[in-house]
SEKOL-291416 format. One line per field, with one value per residue (C-alpha): residue number from 1; residue in one letter; y, x, z. Coordinates in nm, 4 decimals, decimal comma. Each point is the difference from the previous one (the first is absolute). Layout:
pos: (NUM ...)
code: (A ...)
Y: (Y ...)
X: (X ...)
Z: (Z ...)
//
This chain:
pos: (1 2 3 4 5 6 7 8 9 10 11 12 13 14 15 16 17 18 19 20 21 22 23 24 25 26 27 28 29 30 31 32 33 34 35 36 37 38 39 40 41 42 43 44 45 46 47 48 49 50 51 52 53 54 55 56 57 58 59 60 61 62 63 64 65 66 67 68 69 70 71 72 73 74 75 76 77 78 79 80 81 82 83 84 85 86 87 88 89 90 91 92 93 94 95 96 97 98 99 100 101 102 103 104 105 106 107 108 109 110 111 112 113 114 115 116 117 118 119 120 121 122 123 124 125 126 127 128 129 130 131 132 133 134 135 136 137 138 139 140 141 142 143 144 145 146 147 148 149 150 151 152 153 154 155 156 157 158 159 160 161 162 163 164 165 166 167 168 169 170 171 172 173 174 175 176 177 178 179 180 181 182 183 184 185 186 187 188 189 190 191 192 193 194 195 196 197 198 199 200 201 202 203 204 205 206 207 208 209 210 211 212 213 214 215 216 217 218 219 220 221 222 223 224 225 226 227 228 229 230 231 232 233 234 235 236 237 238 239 240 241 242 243 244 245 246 247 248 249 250 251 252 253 254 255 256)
code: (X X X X X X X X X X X X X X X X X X X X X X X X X X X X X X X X X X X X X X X X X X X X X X X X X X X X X X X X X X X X X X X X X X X X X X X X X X X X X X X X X X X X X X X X X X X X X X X X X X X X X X X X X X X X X X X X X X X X X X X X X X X X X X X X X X X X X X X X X X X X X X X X X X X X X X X X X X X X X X X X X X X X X X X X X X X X X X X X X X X X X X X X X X X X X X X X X X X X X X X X X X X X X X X X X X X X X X X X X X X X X X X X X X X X X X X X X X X X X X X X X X X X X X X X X X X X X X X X)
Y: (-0,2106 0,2265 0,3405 0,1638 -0,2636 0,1842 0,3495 0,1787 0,0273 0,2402 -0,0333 0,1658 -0,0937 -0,3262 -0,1726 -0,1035 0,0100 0,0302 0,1454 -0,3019 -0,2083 0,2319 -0,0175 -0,3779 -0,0219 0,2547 -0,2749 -0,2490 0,2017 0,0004 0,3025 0,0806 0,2215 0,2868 -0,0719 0,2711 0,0782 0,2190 -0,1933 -0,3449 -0,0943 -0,3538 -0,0650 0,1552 -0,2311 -0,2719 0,1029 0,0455 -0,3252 -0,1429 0,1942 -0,1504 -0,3235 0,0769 0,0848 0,3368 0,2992 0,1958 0,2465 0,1403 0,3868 0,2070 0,3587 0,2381 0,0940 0,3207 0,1320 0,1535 -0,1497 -0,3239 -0,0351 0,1581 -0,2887 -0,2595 0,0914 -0,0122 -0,3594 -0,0817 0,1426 -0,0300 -0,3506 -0,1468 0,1268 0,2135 -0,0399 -0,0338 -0,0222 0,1679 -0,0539 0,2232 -0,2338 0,1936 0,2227 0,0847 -0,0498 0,0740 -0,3091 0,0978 0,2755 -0,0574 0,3222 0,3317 0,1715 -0,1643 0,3061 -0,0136 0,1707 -0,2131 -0,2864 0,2226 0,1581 -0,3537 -0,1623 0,3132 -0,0926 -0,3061 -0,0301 0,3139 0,1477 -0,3781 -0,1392 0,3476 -0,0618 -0,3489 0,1222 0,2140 -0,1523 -0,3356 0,1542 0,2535 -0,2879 -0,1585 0,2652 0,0497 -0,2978 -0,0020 -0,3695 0,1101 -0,1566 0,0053 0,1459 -0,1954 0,2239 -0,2041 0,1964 -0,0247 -0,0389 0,2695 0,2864 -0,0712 0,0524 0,1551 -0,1779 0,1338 -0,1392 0,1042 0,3358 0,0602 -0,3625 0,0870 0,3304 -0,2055 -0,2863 0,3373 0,1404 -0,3312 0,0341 0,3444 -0,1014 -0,3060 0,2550 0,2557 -0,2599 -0,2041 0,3141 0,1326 -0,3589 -0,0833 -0,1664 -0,2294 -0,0235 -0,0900 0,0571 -0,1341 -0,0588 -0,2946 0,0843 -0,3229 -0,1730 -0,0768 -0,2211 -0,2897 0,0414 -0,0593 0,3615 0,0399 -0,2527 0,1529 0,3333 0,0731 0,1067 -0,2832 -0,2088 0,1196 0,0111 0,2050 -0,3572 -0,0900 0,3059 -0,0125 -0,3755 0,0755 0,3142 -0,1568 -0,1119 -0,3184 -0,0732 -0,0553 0,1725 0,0027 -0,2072 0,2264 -0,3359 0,1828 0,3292 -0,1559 -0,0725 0,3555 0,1798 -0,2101 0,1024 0,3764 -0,0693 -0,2793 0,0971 -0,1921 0,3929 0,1935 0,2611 0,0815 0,2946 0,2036 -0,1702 -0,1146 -0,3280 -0,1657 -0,3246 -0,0581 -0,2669 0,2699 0,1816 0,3105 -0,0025 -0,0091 0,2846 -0,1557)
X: (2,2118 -0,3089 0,0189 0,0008 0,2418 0,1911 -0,1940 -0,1281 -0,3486 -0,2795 -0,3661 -0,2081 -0,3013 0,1409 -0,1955 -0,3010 -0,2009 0,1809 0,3334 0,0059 -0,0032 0,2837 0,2122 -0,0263 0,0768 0,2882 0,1392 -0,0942 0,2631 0,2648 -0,0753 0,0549 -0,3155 -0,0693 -0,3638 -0,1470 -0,3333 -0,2011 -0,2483 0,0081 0,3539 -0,1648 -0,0164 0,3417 0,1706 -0,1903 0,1203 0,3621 0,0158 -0,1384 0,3010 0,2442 -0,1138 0,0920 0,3578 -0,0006 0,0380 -0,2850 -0,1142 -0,3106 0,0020 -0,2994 -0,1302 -0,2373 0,1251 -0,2368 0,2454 0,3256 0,1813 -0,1152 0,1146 0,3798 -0,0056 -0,1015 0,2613 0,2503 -0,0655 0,0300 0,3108 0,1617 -0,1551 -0,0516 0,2636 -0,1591 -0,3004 0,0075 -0,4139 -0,2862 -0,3552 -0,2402 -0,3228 -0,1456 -0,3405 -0,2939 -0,2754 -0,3145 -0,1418 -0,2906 -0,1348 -0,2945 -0,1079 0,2362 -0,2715 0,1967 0,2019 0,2107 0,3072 0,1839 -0,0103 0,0830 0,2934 0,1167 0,0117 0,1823 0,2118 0,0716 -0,0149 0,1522 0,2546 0,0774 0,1243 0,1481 0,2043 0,1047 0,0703 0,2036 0,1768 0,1083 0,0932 0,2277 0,2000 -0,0215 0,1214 0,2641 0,0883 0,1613 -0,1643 -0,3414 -0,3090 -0,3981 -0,3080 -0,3390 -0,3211 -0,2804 -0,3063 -0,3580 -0,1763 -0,2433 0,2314 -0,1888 -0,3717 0,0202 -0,1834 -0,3415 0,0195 0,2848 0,1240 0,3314 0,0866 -0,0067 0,1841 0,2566 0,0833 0,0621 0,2117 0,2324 0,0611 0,1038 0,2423 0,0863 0,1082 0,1705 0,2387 0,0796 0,1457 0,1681 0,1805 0,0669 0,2216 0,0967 -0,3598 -0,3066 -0,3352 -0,3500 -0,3451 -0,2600 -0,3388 -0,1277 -0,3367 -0,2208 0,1250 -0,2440 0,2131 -0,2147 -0,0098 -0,1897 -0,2476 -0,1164 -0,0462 -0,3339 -0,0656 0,1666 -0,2365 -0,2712 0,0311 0,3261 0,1651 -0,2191 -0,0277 0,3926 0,0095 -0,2412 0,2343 0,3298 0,0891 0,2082 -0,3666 0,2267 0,1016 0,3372 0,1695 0,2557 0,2319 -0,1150 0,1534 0,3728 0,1202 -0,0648 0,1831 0,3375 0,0292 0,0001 0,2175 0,2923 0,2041 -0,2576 -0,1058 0,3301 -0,1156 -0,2734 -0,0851 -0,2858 -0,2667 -0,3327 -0,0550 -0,3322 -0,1257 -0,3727 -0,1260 -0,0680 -0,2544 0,1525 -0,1075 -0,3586 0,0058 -0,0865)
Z: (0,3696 0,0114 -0,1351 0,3331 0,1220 0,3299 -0,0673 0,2809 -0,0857 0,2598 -0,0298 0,1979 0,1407 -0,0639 0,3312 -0,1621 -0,3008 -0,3439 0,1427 0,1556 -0,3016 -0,1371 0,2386 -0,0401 -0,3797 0,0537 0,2625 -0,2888 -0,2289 0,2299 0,1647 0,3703 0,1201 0,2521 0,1000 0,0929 0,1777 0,2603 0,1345 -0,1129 0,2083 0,0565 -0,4209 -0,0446 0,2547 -0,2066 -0,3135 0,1540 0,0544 -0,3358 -0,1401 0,2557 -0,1159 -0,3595 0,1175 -0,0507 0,2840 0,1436 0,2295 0,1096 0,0718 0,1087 -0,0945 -0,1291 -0,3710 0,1034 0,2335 -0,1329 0,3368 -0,0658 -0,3178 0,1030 0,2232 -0,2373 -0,2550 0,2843 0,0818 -0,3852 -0,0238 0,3321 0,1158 -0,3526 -0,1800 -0,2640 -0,2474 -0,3497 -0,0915 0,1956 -0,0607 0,1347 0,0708 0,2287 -0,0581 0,1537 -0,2129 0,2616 0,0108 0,2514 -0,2569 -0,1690 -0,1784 -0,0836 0,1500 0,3259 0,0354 0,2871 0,0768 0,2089 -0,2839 -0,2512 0,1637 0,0959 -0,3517 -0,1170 0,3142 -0,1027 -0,4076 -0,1078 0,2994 0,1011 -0,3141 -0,0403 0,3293 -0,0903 -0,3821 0,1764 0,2492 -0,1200 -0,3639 0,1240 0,1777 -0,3163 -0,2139 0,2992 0,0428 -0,3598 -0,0385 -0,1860 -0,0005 -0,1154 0,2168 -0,0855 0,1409 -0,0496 -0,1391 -0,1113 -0,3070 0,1684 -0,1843 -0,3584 0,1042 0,3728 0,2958 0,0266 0,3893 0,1433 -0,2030 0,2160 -0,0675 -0,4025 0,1249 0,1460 -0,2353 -0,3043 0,2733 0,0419 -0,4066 0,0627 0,2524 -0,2259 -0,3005 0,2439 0,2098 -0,3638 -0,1314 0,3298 0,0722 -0,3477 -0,1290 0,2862 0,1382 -0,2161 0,1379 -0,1005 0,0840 -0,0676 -0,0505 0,2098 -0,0614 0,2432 0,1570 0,2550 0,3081 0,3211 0,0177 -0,3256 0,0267 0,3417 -0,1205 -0,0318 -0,3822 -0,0811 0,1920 -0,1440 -0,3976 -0,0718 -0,0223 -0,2981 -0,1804 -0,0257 -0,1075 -0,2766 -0,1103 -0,0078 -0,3566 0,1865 0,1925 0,3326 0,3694 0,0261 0,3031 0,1733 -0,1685 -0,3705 0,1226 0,1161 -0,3823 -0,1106 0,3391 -0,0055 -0,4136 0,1128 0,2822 -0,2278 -0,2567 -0,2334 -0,0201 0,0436 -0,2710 0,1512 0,2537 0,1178 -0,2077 0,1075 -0,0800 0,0437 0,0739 0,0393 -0,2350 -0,2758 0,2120 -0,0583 -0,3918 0,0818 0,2385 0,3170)
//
């Protein structure tokens, strides 16, 4: 018995990349999974089926968390089609890998990772925790944030913006759902997914200046960042609600 045996568990942008890997050790702990994704529907068929093969139920639904009528239809299929859900993680963010510089001002980019950080977790916040609170059943809302809130990003500005907006939320939804649903955010490391080593600062000496700043002299695998989510979202933290908590190898205390 895991300690999310036969809990309906959502993860979105669950396709690829660290959601992935969540979704996985959810399965692992008896969970069945929603997989969600927008434009990685070959990796979420994949990971479907990994989860299958534990012998737990899965589904793969698509949509943009960005758009309000996405997300209606995505907590429809969790409750109608999967019977409810009990934990939601918000993985997804936009962190604008392709800028370089702040001086990179462009509107579009900004305006899209407010899009998708801040009204996007606000819609699935939302959505899924009013059916939980509805529902009469409960349950816990993991929105997976950034170390960036304790010393800003110098690169990407609206990112930083962002990530303090998603603790915001975070504090807002934990006292509006309380008691039956608890709501919290990681502050994630980086993490060396295959979309962090090709980004190009990283590539090019940001990799090394972080190594030498971390107290725990290690990059976190997105494996590092799986033990921290599913305490927020068990009961192993039941008293616990709109608190930050971070994980990032102590780089935090250095200012980095």
């Amino acid at each position: 018995m895991g300690r999310f045996q036969d809990k309906k568990v959502l993860v979105t942008g669950s396709g690829r990349g660290f959601g992935a890997v969540l979704a996985l050790a959810f399965a692992d702990e008896g969970a069945d999974v929603v997989v969600h994704y927008n434009s990685s529907a070959k990796g979420a068929e994949e990971v479907v089926k990994q989860i299958e093969a534990k012998g737990r139920k899965a589904i793969a639904v698509k949509g943009d968390i960005g758009s309000h009528a996405d997300v209606l239809k995505i907590a429809e299929t969790c409750v109608g089609d999967f019977g409810g859900c009990d934990v939601l993680v918000n993985n997804v963010g936009d962190m604008a890998l392709d800028q370089k510089s702040w001086r990179e001002f462009d509107e579009k980019v900004i305006e899209h990772t407010l899009r998708v950080d801040i009204m996007g977790t606000m819609f699935m916040i939302h959505e899924i925790g009013s059916r939980m609170l509805d529902s009469g059943r409960g349950g816990t809302i993991v929105n997976i944030g950034s170390q960036v809130v304790i010393a800003g990003s110098p690169r990407a500005p609206q990112y930083a913006a962002a990530k303090y907006g998603v603790i915001g939320l975070t504090k807002s939804y934990a006292r509006a759902l309380a008691p039956l649903v608890r709501v919290n955010t990681l502050g994630a490391a980086f993490m060396e997914t295959e979309a962090l080593k090709n980004r190009h600062d990283w590539k090019n000496g940001r990799r090394e200046e972080v190594l030498k700043q971390t107290p725990l002299a290690r990059i976190a695998t997105p494996e590092d960042m799986v033990g921290p989510t599913l305490f927020l979202a068990a009961d192993d933290s039941k008293h616990m609600t709109g608190q930050f908590l971070l994980a990032n190898g102590g780089l935090a205390m250095v200012g980095a």
